[in-house]
MDAnalysis code that builds the backbone (N, CA, C; Angstrom):
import MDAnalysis as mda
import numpy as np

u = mda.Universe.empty(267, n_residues=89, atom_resindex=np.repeat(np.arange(89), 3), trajectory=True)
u.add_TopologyAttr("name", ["N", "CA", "C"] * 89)
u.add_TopologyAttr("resid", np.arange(1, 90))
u.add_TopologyAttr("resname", ["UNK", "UNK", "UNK", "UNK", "UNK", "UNK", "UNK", "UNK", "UNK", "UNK", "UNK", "UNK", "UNK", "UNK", "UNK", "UNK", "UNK", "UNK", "UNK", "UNK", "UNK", "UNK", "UNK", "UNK", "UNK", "UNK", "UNK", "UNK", "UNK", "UNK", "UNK", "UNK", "UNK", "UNK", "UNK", "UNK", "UNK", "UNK", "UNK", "UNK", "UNK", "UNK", "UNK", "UNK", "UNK", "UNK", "UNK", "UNK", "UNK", "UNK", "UNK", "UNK", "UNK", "UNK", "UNK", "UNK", "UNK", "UNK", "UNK", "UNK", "UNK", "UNK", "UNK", "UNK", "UNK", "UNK", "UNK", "UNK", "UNK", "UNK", "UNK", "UNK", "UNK", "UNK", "UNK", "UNK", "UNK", "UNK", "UNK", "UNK", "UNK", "UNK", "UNK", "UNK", "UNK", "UNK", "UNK", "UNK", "UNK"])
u.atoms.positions = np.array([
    [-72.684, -36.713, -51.860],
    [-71.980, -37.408, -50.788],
    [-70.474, -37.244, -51.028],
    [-69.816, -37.045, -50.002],
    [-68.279, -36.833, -50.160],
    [-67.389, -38.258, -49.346],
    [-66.505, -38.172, -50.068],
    [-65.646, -39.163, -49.425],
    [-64.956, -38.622, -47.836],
    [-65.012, -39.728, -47.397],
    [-64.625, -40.003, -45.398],
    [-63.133, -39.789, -44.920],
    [-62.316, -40.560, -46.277],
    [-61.153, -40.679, -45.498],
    [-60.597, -39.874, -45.419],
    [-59.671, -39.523, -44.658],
    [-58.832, -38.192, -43.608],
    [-57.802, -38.239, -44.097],
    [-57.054, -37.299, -44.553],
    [-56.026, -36.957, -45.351],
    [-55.517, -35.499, -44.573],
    [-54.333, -35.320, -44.722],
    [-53.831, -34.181, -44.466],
    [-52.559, -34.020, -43.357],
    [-51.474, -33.485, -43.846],
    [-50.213, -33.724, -42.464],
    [-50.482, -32.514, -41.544],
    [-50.739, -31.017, -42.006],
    [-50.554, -30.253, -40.774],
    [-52.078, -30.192, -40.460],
    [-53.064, -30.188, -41.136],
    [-54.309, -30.392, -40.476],
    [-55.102, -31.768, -40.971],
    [-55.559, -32.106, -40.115],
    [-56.267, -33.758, -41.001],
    [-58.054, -33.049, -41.324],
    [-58.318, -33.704, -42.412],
    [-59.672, -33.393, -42.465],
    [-59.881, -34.297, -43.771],
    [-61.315, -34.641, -43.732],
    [-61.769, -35.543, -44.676],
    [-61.756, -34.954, -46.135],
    [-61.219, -36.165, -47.101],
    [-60.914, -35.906, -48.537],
    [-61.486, -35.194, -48.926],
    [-62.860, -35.088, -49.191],
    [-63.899, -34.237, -49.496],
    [-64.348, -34.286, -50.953],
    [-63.654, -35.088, -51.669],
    [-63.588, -35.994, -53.302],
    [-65.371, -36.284, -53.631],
    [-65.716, -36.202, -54.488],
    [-67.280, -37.069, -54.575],
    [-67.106, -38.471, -54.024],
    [-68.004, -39.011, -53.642],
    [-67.913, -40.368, -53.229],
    [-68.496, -41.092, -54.327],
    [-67.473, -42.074, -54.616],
    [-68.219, -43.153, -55.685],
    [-69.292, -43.886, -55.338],
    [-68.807, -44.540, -54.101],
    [-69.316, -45.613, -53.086],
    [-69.047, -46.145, -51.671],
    [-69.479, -46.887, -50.823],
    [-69.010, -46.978, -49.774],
    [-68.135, -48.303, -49.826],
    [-67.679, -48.308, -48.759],
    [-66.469, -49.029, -47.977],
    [-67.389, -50.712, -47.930],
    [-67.123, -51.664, -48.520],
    [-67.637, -52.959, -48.314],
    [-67.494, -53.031, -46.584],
    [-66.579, -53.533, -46.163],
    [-66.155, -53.503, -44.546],
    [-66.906, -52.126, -43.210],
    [-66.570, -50.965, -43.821],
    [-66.937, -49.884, -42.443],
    [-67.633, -48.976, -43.495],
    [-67.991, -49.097, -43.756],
    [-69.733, -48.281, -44.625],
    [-69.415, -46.762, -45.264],
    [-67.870, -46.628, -44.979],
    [-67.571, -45.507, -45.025],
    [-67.704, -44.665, -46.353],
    [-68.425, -43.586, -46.921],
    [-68.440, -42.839, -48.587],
    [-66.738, -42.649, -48.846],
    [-66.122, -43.392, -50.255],
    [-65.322, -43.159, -50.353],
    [-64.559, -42.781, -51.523],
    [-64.286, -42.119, -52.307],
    [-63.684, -41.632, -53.775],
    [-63.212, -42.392, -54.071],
    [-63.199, -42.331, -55.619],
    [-62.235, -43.584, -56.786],
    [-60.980, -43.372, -56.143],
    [-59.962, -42.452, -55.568],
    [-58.703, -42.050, -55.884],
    [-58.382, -43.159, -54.092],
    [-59.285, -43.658, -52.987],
    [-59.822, -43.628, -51.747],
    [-60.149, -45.436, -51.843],
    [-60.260, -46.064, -53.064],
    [-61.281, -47.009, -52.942],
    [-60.147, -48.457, -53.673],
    [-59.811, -49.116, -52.975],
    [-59.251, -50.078, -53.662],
    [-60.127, -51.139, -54.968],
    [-59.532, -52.305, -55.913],
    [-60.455, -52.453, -56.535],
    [-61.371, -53.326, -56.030],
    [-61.658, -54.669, -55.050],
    [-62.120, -55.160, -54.359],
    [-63.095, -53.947, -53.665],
    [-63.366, -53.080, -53.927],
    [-64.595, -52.494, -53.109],
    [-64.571, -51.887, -51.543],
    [-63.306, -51.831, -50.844],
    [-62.765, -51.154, -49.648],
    [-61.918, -50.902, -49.786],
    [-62.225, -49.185, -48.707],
    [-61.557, -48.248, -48.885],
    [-60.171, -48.562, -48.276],
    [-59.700, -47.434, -48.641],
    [-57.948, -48.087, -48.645],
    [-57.104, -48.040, -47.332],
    [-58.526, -47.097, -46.991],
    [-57.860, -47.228, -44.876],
    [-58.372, -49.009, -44.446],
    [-59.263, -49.845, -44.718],
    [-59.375, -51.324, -44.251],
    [-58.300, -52.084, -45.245],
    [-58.069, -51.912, -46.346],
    [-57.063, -52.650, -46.855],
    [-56.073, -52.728, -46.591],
    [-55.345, -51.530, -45.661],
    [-54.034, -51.190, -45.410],
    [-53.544, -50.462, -45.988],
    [-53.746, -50.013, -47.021],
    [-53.082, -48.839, -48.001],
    [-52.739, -47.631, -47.319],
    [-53.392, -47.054, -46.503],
    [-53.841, -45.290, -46.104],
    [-53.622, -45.642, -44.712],
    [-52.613, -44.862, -44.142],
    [-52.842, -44.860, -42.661],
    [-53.551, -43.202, -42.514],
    [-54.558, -43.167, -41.982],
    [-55.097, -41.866, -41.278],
    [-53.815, -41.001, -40.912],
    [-53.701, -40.075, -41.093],
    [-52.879, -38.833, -40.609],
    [-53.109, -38.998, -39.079],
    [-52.308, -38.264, -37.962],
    [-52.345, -38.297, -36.931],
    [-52.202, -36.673, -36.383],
    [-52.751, -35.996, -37.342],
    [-52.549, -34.419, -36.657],
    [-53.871, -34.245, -36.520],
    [-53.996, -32.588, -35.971],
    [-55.298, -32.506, -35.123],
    [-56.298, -32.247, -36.252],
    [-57.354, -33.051, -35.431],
    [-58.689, -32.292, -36.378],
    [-58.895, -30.875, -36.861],
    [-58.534, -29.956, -35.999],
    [-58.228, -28.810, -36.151],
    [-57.511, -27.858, -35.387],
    [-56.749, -26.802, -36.146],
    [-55.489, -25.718, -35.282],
    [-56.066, -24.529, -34.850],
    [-55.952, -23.956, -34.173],
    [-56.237, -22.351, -33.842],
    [-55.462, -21.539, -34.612],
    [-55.599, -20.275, -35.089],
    [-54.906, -19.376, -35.471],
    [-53.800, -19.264, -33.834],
    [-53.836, -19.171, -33.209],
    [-53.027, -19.157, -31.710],
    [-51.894, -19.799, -32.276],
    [-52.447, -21.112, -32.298],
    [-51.322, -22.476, -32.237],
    [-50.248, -22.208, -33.689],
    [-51.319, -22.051, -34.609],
    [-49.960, -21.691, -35.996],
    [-49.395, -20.482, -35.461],
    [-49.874, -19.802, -34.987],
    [-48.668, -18.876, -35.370],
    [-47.816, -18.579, -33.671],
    [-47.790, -19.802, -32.960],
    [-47.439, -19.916, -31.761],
    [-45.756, -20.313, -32.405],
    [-44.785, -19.864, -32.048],
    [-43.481, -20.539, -32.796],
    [-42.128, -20.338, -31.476],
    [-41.227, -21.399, -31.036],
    [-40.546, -21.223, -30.373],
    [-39.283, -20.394, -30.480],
    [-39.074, -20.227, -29.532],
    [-37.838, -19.364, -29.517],
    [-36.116, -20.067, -30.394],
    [-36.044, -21.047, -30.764],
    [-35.396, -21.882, -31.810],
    [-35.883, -21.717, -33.057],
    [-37.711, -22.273, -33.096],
    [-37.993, -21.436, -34.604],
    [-37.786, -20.131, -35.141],
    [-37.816, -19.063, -34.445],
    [-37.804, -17.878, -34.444],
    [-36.468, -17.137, -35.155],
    [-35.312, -18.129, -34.182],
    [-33.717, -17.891, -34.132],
    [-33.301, -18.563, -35.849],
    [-34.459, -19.707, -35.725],
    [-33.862, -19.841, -37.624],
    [-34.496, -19.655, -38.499],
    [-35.865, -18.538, -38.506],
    [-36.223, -17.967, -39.434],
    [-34.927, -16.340, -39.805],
    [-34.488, -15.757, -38.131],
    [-33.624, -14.702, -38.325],
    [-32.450, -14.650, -38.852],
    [-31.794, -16.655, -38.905],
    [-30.235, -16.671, -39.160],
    [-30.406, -16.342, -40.473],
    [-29.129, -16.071, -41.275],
    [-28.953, -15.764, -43.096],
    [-28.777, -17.287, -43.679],
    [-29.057, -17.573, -44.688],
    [-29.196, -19.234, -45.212],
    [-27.599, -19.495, -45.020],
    [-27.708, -20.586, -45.070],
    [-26.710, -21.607, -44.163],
    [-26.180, -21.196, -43.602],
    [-26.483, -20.610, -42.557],
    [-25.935, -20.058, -40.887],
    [-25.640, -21.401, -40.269],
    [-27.069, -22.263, -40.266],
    [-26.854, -23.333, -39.367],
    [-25.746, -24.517, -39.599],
    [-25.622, -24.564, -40.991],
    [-24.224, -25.696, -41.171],
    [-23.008, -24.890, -41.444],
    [-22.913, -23.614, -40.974],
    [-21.787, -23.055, -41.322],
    [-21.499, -23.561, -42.427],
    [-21.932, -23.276, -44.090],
    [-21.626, -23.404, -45.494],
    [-22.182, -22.224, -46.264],
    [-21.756, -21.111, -45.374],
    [-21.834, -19.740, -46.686],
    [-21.182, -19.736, -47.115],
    [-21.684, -18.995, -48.298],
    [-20.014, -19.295, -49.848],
    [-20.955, -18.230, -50.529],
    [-20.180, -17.498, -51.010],
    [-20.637, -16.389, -52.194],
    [-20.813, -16.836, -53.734],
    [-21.892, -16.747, -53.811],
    [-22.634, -17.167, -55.154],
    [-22.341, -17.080, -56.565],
    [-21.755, -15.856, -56.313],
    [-21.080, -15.423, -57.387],
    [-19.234, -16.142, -57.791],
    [-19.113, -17.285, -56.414],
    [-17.587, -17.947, -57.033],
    [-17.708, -19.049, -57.524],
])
């Protein structure tokens, strides 16, 4: 059994940890690292807010990038704050 709770900023997906035990409150399988000591998991205690990104991305969507991202992968490092300085002074 694997632990429930959802972790992750650019993709969310469940911990996937062994599960010790479940959630006293929402039944949920949840890992030692997941499990407060009172016996619920740390999303009902308040500890863990769920991530809010998608369940899952397309290859499309990552490598979908705007015309701003694009412009500051091409600038030379610190283009954007105007603070080039030669390394060597």
């Amino acid at each position: 059994m694997r632990c429930h709770v959802r972790i992750g900023q650019l993709v969310s997906h469940p911990c996937a940890r062994t599960a010790r035990g479940r959630c006293r409150q929402c039944d949920q399988p949840t890992c030692a690292r997941h499990r407060a000591p009172g016996g619920d998991c740390v999303v009902c205690t308040g500890d863990h807010v769920p991530p809010s990104a998608p369940a899952s991305v397309t290859l499309d969507e990552m490598l979908s990038f705007t015309d701003v991202e694009v412009a500051a992968f091409d600038a030379p490092a610190g283009a954007r704050t105007g603070k080039l300085r030669d390394m060597d002074s």
